[in-house]
Each structure stands twice: as structure tokens, then as C-alpha cells.
TILUMSE-660103 format. One record per residue: residue in one letter; x negated, y negated, z negated of N, C-alpha, C in turn. Coordinates in steps of 0.1 Angstrom, whole numbers, padded with zeros to 4 digits, always signed. Layout:
aXYZXYZXYZ/...
This chain:
x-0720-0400+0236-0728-0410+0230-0740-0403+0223/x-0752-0403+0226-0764-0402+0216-0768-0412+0208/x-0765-0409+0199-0771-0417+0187-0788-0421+0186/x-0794-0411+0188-0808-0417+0190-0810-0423+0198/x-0808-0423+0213-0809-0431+0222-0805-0445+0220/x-0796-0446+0216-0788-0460+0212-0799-0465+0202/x-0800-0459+0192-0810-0466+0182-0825-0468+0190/x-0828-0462+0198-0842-0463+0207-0837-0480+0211/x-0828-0477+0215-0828-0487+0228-0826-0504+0212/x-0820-0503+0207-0820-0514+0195-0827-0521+0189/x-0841-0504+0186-0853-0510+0183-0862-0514+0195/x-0861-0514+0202-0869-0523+0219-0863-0531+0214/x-0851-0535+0220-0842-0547+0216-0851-0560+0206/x-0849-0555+0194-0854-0558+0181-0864-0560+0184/x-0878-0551+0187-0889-0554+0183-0891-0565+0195/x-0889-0565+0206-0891-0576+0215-0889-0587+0212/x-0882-0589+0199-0875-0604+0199-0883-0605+0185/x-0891-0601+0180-0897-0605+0168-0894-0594+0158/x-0881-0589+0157-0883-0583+0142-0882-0567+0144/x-0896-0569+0136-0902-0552+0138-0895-0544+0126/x-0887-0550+0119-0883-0541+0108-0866-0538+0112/x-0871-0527+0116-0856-0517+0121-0852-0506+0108/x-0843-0511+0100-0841-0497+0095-0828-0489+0095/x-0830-0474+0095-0813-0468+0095-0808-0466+0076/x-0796-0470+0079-0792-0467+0065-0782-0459+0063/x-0780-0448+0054-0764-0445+0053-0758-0448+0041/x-0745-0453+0045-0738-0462+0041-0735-0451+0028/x-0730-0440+0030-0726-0433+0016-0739-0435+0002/x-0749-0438+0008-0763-0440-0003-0760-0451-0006/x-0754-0464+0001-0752-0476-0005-0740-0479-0010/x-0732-0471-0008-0719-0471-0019-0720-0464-0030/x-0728-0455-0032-0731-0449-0044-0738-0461-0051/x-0745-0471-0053-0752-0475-0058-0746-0488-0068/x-0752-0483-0083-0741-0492-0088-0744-0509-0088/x-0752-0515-0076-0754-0530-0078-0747-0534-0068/x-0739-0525-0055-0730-0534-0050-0714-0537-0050/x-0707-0541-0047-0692-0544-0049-0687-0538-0040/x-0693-0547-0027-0687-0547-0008-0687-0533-0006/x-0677-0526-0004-0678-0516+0008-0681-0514+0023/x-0689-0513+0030-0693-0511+0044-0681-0509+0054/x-0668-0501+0046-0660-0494+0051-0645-0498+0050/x-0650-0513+0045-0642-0526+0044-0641-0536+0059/x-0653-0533+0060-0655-0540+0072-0653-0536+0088/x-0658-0517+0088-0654-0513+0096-0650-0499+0089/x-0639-0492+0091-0631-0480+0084-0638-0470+0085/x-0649-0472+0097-0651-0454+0111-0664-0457+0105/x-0673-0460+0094-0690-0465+0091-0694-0449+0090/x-0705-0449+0092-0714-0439+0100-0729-0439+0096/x-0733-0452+0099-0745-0454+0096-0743-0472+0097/x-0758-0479+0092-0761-0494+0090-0775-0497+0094/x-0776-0505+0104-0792-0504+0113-0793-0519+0106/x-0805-0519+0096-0805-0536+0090-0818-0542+0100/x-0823-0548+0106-0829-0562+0109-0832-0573+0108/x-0854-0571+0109-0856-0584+0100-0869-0585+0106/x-0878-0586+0100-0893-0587+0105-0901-0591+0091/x-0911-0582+0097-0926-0581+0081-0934-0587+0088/x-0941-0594+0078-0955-0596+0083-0961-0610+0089/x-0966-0611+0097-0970-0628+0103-0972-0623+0122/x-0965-0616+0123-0963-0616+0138-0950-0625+0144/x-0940-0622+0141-0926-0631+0138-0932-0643+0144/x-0936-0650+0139-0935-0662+0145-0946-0670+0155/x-0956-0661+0158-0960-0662+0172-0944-0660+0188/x-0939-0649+0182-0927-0648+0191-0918-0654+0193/x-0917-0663+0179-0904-0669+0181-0910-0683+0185/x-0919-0689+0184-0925-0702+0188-0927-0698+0205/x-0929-0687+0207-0932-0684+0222-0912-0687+0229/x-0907-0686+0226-0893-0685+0229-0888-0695+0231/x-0891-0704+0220-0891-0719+0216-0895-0726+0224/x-0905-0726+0228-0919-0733+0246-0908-0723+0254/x-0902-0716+0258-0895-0713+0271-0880-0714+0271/x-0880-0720+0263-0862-0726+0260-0859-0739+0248/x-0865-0749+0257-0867-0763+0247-0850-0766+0247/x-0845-0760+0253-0829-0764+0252-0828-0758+0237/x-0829-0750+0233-0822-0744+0223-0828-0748+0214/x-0844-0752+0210-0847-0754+0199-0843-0769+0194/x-0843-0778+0210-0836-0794+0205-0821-0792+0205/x-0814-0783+0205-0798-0781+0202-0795-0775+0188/x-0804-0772+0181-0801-0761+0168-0812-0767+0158/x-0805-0766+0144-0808-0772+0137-0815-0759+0126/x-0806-0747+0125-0813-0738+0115-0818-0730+0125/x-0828-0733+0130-0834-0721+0141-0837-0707+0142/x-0840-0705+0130-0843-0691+0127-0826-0681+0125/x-0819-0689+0122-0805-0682+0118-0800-0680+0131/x-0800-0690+0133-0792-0690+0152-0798-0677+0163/x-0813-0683+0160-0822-0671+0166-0812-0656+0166/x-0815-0655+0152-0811-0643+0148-0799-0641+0155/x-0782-0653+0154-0770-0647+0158-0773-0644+0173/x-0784-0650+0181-0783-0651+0193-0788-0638+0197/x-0798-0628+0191-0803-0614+0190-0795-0606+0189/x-0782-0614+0178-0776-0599+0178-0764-0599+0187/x-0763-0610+0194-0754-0610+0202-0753-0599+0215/x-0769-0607+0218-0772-0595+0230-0772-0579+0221/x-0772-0578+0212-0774-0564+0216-0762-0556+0217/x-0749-0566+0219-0736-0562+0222-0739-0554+0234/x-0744-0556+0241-0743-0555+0258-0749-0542+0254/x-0763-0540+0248-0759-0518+0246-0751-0518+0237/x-0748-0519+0230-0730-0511+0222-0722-0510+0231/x-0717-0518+0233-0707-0518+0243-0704-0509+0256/x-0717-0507+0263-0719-0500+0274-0720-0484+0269/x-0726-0483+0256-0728-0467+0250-0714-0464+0244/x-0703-0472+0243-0689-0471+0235-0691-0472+0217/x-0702-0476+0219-0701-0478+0203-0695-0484+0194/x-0687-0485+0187-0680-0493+0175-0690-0498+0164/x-0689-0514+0164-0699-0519+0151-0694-0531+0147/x-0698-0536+0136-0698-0554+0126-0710-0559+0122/x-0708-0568+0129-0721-0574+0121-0722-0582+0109/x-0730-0582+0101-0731-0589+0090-0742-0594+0087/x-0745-0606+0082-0758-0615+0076-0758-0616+0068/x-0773-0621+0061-0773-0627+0048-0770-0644+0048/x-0766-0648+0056-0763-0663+0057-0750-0669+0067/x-0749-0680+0063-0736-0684+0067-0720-0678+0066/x-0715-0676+0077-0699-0668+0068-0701-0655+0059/x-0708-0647+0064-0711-0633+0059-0720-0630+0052/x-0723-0642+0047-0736-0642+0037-0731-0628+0022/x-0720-0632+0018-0716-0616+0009-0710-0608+0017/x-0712-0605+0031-0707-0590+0030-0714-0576+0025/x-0726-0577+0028-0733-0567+0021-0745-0571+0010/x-0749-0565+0004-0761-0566-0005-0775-0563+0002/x-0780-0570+0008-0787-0570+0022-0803-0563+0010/x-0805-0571+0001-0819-0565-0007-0815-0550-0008/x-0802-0543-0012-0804-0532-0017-0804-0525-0006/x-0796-0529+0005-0800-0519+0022-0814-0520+0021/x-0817-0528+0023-0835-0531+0019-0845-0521+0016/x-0840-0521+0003-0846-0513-0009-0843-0498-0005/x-0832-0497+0001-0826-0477+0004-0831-0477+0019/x-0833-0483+0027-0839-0483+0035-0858-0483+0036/x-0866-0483+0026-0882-0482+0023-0885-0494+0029/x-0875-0506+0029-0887-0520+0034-0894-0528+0023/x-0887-0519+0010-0900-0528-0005-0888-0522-0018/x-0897-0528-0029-0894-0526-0041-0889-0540-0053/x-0881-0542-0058-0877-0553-0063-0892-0555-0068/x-0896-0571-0069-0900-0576-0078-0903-0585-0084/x-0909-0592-0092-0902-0608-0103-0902-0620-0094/x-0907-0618-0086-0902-0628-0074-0887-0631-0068/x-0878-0622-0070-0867-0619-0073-0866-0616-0052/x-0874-0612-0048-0874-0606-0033-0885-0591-0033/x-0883-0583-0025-0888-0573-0020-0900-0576-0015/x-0911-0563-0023-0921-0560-0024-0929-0549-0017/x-0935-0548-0005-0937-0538+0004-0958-0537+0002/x-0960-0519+0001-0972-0521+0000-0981-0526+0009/x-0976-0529+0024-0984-0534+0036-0979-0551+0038/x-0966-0552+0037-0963-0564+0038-0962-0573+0029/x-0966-0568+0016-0961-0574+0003-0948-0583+0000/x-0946-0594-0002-0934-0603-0003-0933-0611+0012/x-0940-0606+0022-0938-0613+0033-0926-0608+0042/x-0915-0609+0040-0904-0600+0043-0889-0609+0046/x-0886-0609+0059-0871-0615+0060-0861-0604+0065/x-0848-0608+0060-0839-0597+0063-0829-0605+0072/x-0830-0602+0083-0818-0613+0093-0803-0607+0096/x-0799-0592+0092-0787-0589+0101-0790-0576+0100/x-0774-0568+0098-0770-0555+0095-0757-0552+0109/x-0762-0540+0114-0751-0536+0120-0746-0525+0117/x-0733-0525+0112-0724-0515+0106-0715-0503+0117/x-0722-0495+0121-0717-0490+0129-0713-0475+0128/x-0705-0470+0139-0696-0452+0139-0709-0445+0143/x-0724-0450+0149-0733-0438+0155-0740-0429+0142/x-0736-0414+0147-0740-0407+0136-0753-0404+0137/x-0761-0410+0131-0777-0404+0128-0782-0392+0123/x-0788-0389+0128-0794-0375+0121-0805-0380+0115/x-0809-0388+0110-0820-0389+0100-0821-0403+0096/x-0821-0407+0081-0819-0419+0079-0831-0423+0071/x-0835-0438+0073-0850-0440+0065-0849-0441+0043/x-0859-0438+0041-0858-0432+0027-0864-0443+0014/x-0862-0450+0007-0865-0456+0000-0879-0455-0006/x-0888-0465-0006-0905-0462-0010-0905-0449-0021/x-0913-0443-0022-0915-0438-0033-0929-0436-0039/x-0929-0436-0048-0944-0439-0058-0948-0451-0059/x-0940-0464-0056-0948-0476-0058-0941-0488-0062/x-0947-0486-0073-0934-0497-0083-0948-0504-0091/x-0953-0515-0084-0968-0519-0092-0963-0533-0100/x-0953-0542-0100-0952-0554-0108-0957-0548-0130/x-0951-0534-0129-0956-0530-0145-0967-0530-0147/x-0979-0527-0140-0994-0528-0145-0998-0536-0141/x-0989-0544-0132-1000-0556-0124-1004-0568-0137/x-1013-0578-0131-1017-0586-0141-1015-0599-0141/x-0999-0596-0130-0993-0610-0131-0998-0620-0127/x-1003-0624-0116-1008-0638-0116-0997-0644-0109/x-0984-0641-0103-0971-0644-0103-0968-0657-0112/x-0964-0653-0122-0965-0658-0138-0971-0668-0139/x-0986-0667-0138-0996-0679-0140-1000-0688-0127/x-0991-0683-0118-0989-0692-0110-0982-0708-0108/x-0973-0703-0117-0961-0713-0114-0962-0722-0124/x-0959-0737-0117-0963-0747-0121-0950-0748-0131/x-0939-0743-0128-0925-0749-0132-0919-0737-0144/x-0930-0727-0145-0931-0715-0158-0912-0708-0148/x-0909-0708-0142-0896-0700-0135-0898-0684-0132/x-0911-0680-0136-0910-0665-0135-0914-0659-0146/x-0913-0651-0148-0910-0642-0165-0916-0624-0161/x-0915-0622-0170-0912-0604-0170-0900-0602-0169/x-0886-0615-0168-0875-0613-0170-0872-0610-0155/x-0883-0616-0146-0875-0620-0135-0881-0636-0131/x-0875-0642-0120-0875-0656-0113-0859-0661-0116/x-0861-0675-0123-0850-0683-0131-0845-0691-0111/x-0840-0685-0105-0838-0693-0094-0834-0708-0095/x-0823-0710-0105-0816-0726-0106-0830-0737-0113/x-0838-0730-0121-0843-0735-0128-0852-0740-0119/x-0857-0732-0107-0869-0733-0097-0866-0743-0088/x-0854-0743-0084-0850-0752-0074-0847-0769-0080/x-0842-0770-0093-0845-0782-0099-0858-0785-0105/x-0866-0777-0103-0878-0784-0102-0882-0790-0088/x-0883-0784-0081-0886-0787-0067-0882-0798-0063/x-0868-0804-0068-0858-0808-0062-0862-0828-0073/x-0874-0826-0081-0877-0830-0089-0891-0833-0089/x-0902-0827-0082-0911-0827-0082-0917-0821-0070/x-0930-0827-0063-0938-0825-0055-0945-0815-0048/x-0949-0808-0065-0962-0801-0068-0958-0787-0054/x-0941-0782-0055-0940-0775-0044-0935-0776-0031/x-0940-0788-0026-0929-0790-0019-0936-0783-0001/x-0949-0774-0005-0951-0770+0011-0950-0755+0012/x-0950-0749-0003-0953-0734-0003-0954-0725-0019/x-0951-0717-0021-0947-0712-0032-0962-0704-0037/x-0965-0712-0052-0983-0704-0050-0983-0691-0063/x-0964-0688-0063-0962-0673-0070-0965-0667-0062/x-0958-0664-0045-0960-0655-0039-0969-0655-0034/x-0978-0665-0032-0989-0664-0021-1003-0657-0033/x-0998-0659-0049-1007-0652-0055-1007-0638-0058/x-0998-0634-0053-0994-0617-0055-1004-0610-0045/x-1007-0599-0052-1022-0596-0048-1015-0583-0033/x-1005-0583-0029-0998-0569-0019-0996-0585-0009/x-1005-0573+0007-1000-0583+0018-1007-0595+0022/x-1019-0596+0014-1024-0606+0021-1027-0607+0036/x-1032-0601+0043-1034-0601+0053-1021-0601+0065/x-1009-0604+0059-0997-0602+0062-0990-0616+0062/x-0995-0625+0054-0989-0636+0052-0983-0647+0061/x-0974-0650+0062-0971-0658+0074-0976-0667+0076/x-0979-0674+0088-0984-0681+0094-0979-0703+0081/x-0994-0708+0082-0986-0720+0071-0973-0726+0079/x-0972-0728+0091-0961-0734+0096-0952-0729+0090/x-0949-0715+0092-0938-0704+0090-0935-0705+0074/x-0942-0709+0068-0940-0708+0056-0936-0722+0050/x-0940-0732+0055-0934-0746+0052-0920-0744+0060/x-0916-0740+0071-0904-0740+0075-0893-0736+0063/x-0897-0722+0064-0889-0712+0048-0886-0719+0040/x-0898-0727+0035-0897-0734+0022-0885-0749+0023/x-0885-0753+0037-0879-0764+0034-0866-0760+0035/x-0862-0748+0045-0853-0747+0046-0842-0742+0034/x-0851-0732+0024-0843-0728+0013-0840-0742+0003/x-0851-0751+0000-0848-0762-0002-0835-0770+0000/x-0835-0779+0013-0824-0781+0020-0810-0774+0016/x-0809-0764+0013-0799-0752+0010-0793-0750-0006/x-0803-0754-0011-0807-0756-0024-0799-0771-0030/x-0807-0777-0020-0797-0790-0027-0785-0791-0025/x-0780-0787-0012-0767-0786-0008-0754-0778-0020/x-0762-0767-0024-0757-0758-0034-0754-0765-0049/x-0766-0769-0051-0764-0777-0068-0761-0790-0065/x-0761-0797-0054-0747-0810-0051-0735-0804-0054/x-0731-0791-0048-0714-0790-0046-0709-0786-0060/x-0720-0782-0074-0713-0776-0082-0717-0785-0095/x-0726-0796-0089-0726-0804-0099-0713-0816-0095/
């Protein structure tokens, strides 16, 4: 088995289908880290390395609307499109594992497997951004324009794994217009009050097409997703949102 080859072939895979953000991770870096619980090695015993999957930027969804126009079956069959998308990417990429003998798990940030891993901190140990009061990852090219779809936990041993940003941690000098953004006061120096954000929303208008914290953060503009793409996000966490504070109220 070659391990780089296999990862070559992943990232085609990957980038063909929209998401250019390929990163390798080793799993001993993310068990050392004192913000997660999950073990990698829970999931599969033989872990080696973790290739996370996602896409930066505002190309994403020229591809996936292209996909959409060539398979009206699937987008009038599926309701969370982008999720499905994703299970259906990582499905195919069974067909190379399988053929190279690879052993792997997959894991998401949503649906059953939504906690098996701490998908921001692979994130983060992987160089795709930096926490910040947005309470999502901060990259100096893509700024907060950043989705994380799927981790594959696998035995291929990598010889070189990608390295967490360094030198760029700007939310401390910045000047915050984050903060004086928000209509609903939910972001702080402390952080983004998530519950507090979503019962606003869930209460009022003022956001109901796009969030004008992140769109005022000064990293990434030129990155920003497309307005469709971003009313989609927005309804969808929405939607998700209410489902969540129905079941626990």
C-alpha cells in the first residue's frame, strides 16, 4: 500500500466534488489535546492517520449546483442537500480504500456521528484556521468562509502531516466590528452566546438571510460564499436550531 498515492488519489476525489480542503492529521496530536474526549482509536483500534474534508471559499457551490442541473433526481429526493452530498462523496471514496486494502471510519459533524470527533480541533491541528469569537474557524485567505464535512480515520501511515497556522491569531488587535455587528449583542470578547443567538433569530427578522458578524470580519472577503450559499447555511442551521430548543424546552 502507498500511503501517498492513496492520499493523491482522495484528494482528486475530493477536490472534484467541491471540497478543496483536504487535510492529513495525526491522530496522536489530537489525542494529546486537552479539548477532546473521543478517542480516534475508539472508533478504529489500527488509527494511523485522519484525512478531514470540507471546502473554503466560494467555489463549492458553483460545483455543487452544477451536480444538482445533472441529477434533478437527487436534489428533488433530499432534503439536507449538502449533508447527503457529502455522505454520497464519501461513499465513493470507498471504491479507492477498498481496492488499495485500506482500513478506515468515517465520521461527521452531523447526523449519527455528529460527536465522534471534535471536527474544529482536527481543523485547527490541521492549519485550516484559528478559533475565533464567531465561535468557527478563522483562516487568513478564507477567513470564516469554512465548512468541515467528514473525517476519515484510517491505518495509511503518512509521512508528513499538515501543521497548525502559525503566527496568526488576529481576533486580539482586531477592532472588532464582529461585536458591533450584531443586532442581538450575542458576541463578546467572551465568545458567541450560541442559544442566546438562535432565540433571537427564532424571534426576530432582522437575521433571517445572513449573519452581518461574519460577513463584517475584515479576513476573506473575497472568499465569501456565494448569497445563495449563504441563505441556504443560514436556514439550514436555523431549522436545526429550532428542532434543538423544541426538544429541550
Amino acid at each position: 500500500m502507498d500511503a501517498e498515492l492513496v492520499l493523491d488519489k482522495l484528494r482528486n476525489h475530493f477536490n472534484s466534488s467541491g471540497f478543496n480542503l483536504i487535510l492529513a492529521i495525526d491522530p496522536s496530536e489530537y489525542k494529546r489535546s486537552q479539548e477532546v474526549k473521543n478517542n480516534p482509536n475508539e472508533l478504529m483500534p489500527d488509527a494511523k492517520s485522519i484525512i478531514l474534508a470540507g471546502f473554503s471559499g466560494k467555489d463549492f457551490w458553483g460545483i455543487f449546483q452544477h451536480y444538482l442541473h445533472k441529477n434533478p433526481e437527487f436534489r428533488d429526493g433530499n432534503v439536507d442537500l449538502i449533508d447527503n452530498y457529502t455522505l454520497l462523496k464519501f461513499r465513493e471514496v470507498a471504491n479507492i480504500l477498498d481496492s488499495q486494502g485500506v482500513q478506515y471510519k468515517c465520521a461527521y459533524p452531523f447526523g449519527e456521528n455528529a460527536l465522534s470527533l471534535n471536527f474544529v480541533k482536527l481543523a485547527e491541528l490541521g492549519g485550516a484556521g484559528v478559533p475565533s469569537l464567531l465561535g468557527i474557524l478563522l483562516h487568513p485567505t478564507y477567513g470564516t468562509w469554512i465548512s468541515l464535512r467528514g473525517a476519515l480515520i484510517t491505518n495509511l501511515e503518512i509521512s508528513s502531516f499538515d501543521k497548525p497556522l502559525s503566527d496568526f491569531n488576529p481576533c486580539p488587535s482586531c477592532s472588532k466590528p464582529c461585536i458591533a455587528a450584531c443586532p442581538a449583542k450575542t458576541i463578546s470578547l467572551q465568545g458567541w452566546d450560541w442559544e442566546s443567538c438562535m432565540q433571537f433569530r427564532l424571534k426576530d427578522s432582522t437575521c433571517d438571510r445572513y449573519c452581518a458578524s461574519r460577513l463584517a470580519c475584515p479576513y476573506g472577503d473575497d472568499q465569501q460564499y456565494p448569497k445563495d450559499q449563504i441563505l441556504y447555511h443560514h436556514e439550514f442551521v436555523l431549522k436545526n436550531a429550532r428542532e434543538y430548543l423544541d426538544d429541550i424546552t
